[in-house]
C-alpha positions in Angstrom: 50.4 37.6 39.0 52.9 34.4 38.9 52.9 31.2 38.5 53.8 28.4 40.8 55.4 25.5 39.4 55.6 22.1 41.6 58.3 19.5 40.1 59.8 17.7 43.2 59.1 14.8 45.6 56.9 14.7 48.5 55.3 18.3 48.2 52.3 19.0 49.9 50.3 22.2 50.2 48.5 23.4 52.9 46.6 26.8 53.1 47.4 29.5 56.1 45.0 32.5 55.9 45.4 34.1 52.9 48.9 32.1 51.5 49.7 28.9 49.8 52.2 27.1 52.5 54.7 24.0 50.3 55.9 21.7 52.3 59.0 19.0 51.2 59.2 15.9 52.7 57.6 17.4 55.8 59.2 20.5 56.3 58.0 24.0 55.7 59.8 25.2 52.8 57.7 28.2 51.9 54.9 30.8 51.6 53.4 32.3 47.9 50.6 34.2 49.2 47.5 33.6 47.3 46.4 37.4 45.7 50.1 37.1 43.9 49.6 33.6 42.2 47.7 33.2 38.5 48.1 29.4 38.0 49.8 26.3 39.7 51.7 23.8 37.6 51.9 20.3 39.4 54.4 17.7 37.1 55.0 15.7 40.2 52.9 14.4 42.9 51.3 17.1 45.5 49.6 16.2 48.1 46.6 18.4 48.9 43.2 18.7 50.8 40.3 18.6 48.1 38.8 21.6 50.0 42.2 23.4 49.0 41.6 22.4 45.8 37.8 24.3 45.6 39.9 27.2 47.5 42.0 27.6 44.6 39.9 27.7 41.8 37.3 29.8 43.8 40.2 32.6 44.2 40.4 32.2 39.9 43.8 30.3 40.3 43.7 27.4 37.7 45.2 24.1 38.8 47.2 22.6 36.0 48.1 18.9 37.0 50.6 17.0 34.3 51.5 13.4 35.0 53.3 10.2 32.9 56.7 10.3 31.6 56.4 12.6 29.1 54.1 15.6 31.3 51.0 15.7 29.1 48.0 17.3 30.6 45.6 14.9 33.1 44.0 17.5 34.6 43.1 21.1 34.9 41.2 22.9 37.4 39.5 26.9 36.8 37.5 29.3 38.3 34.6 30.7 37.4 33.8 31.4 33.7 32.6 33.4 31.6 28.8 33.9 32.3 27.5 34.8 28.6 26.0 31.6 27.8 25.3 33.2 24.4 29.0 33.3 22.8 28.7 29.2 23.1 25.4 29.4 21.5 27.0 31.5 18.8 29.7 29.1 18.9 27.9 26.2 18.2 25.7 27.7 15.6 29.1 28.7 13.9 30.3 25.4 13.9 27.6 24.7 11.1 28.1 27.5 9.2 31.1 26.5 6.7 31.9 29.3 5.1 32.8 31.0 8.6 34.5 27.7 9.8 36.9 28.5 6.3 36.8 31.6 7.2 38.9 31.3 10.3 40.8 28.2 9.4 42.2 30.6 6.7 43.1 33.2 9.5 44.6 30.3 11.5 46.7 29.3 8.5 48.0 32.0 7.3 49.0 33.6 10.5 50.8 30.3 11.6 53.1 30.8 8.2 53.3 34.5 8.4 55.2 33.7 11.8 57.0 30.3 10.4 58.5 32.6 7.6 59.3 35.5 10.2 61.5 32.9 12.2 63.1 31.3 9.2 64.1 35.4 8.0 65.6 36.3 11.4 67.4 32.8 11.6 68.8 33.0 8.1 70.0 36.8 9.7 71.5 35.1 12.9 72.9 31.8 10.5 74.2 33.0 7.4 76.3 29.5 7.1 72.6 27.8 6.8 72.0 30.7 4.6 70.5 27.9 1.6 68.1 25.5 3.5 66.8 28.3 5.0 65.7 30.2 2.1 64.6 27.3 0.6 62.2 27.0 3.6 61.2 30.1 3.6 60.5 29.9 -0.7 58.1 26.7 0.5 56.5 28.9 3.0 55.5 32.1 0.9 54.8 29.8 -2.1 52.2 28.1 0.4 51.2 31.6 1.6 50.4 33.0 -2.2 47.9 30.0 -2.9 46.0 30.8 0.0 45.9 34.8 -0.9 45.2 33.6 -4.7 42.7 31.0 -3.8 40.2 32.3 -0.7 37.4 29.8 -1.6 39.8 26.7 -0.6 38.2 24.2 1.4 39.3 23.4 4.8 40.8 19.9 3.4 43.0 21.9 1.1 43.5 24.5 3.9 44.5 21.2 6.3 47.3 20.0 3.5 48.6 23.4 2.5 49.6 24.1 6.8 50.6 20.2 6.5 52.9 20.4 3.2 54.6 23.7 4.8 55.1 22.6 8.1 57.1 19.5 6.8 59.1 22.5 5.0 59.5 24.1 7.8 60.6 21.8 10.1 63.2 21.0 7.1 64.8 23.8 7.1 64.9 23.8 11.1 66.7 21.0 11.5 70.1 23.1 10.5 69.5 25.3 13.5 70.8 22.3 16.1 73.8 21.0 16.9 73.6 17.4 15.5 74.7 16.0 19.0 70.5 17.0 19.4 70.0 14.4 16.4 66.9 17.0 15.7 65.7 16.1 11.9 62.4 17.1 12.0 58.9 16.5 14.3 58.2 13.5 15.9 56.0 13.2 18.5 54.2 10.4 20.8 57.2 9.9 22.6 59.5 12.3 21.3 62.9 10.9 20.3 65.2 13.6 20.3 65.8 16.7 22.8 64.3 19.3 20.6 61.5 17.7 19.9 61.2 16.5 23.8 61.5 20.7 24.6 58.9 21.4 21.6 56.3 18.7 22.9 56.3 19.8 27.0 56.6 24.0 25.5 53.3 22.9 23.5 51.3 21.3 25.9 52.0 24.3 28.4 50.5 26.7 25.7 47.9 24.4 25.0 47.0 24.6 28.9 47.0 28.4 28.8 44.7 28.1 25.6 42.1 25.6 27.2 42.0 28.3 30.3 41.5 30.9 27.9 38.7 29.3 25.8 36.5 29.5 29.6 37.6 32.9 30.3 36.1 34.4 27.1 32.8 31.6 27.5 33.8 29.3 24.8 33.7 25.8 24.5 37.3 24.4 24.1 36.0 21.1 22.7 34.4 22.8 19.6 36.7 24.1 17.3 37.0 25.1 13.3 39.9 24.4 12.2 40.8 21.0 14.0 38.0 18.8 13.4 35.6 17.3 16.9 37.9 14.2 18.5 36.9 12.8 21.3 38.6 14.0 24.1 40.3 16.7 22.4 40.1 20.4 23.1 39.6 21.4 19.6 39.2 25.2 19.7 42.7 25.2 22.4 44.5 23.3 19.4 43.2 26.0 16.8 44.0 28.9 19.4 47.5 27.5 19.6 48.2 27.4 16.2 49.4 31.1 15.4 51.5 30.7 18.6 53.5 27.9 17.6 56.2 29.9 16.0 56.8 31.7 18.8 57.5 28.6 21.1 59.7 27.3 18.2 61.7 30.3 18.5 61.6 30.3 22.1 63.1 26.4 21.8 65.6 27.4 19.9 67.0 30.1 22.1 67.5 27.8 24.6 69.8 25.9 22.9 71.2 28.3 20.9 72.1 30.0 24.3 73.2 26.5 25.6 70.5 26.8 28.5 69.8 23.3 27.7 72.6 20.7 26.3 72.3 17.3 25.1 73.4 16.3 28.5 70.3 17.6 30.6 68.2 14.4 29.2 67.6 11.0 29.2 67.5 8.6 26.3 65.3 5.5 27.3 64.6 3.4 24.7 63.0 5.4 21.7 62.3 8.0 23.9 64.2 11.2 25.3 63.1 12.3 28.6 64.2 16.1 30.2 66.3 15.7 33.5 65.7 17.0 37.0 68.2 19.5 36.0 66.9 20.2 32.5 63.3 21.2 34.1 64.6 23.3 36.0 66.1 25.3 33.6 63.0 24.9 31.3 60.8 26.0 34.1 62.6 28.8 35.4 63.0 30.4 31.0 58.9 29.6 30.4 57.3 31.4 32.7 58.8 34.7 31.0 58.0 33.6 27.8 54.7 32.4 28.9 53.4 35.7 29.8 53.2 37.8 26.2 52.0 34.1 25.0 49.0 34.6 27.6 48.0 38.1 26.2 48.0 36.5 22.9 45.6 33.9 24.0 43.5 36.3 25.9 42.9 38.8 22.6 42.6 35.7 20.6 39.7 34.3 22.4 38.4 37.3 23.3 38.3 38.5 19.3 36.9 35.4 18.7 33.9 35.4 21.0 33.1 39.1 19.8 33.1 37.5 16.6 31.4 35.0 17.5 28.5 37.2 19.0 27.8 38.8 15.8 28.9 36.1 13.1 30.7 38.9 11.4 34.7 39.6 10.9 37.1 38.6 14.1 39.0 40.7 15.6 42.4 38.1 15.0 45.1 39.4 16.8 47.1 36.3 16.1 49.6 37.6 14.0 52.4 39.6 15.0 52.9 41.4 18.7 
């Protein structure tokens, strides 16, 4: 199963039988038939028949639609979903229960740092010129870890500013990683002002996607979540899903400009903004979808552990950590 990505001008899909026919500015430019395709990423504007549309997500192929400058999420389309009304029942009883909501917040924290400190060691490996930052990174990071062992009654307020005090740690010592023609000193988000964090905040909202679409394939609500509080509009659950994978897409960042797959010169400063380029996408689309795939499996044991858990109000099965 692949994924069809759709980040030009004047596209339009049509449907043939049994494949999915892309057209550029009026031309016939090719054929993915329809039992090989998972997903279909639109960043630019498609034009489509709604009864495609119902086609699509009645074959199971989600519909992920980005749009604005900066490629967050409008819209995204599914297939069926789970049918076991009962894991959102569980769900939402489990929202009221706080000692279980603590319970996974603590699972979500500490697997996020276990994987923070496991990038921070293999860079330190790969960087021994950035050998200090980085161990004092990592120090903040296992100090943070040992509370949370020490203390397993902490609240999910002191949970919320232990994660916030390490990532700010963390993203301390990542800053030597970068060349500084990236001008990369730490997160910033809503626009992002630098290419890192530009790579970091399209990379996230991808995951994101895939955790949304794997919150309805396991029956659970993506709006309710534990660990991130209800916000209106916000898929909750998806952001607390995503939060063991983060590391992975930082390290996944980081390759590609350690591998100079992506230079300072494939973006766009506008203002206090910093755009990818045509030509940057297409490097970043072409290196995600590979990376994407072990990212999905993740997701799909995640949620899946979680709804068994769920089901039964007992231990998860968290498979967040590690492979």
């Amino acid at each position: 199963m692949s994924t069809l990505y759709l980040d030009r001008r004047d596209l339009a899909l049509k449907l043939e039988g049994r494949a999915l026919v892309i057209y550029a500015g009026g031309e016939r430019h090719g054929t993915v038939p329809l039992h090989l395709l998972e997903r279909v990423v639109m960043r630019s504007a498609v034009a489509l028949e709604s009864s495609l549309l119902a086609r699509l997500a009645d074959e199971g192929i989600a519909i992920q639609i980005h749009g604005g400058r900066f490629g967050g999420a409008v819209a995204l389309v599914h297939g069926k979903s789970h049918g076991d009304a009962a894991r959102r029942l569980g769900q939402y009883r489990a929202y009221g229960d706080a000692d279980w909501r603590r319970h996974w917040a603590r699972l979500l924290v500490r697997a996020k740092l276990k994987g923070q400190a496991r990038l921070l060691r293999q860079a330190r490996e790969a960087r021994p010129d950035q050998r200090r930052p980085l161990t004092v990174g990592l120090e903040r990071l296992n100090q943070a870890l040992g509370h949370i062992a020490a203390v397993p009654t902490l609240s999910l307020e002191s949970l919320r500013g232990v994660e916030g005090a390490a990532a700010a740690a963390y993203f301390q010592a990542l800053t030597c990683l970068f060349a500084p023609a990236l001008n990369f000193s730490g997160r910033n988000r809503r626009p992002p002002r630098d290419p890192v964090n530009a790579v970091l905040s399209l990379a996230y909202t991808l995951v994101h996607c895939e955790a949304v679409r794997a919150c309805h394939n396991a029956g659970l609500d993506p709006l309710i979540g534990f660990f991130h509080d209800l916000e209106y509009g916000r898929e909750s659950l998806a952001c607390d899903l995503v939060e063991p994978l983060r590391p992975w897409v930082d390290l996944w960042v980081w390759s590609l400009f350690r591998e100079r797959r992506l230079t300072a010169d494939h973006f766009d400063q506008a203002a206090a903004s910093c755009l990818l380029g045509k030509a940057g996408r297409e490097h970043f689309y072409a290196a995600f979808e590979p990376f994407a795939r072990p990212q999905r499996r993740r997701l799909r044991r995640l949620s899946n552990g979680l709804a068994q858990g769920l089901l039964g109000r007992g231990q998860i099965a968290f498979t967040g950590e590690g492979a």
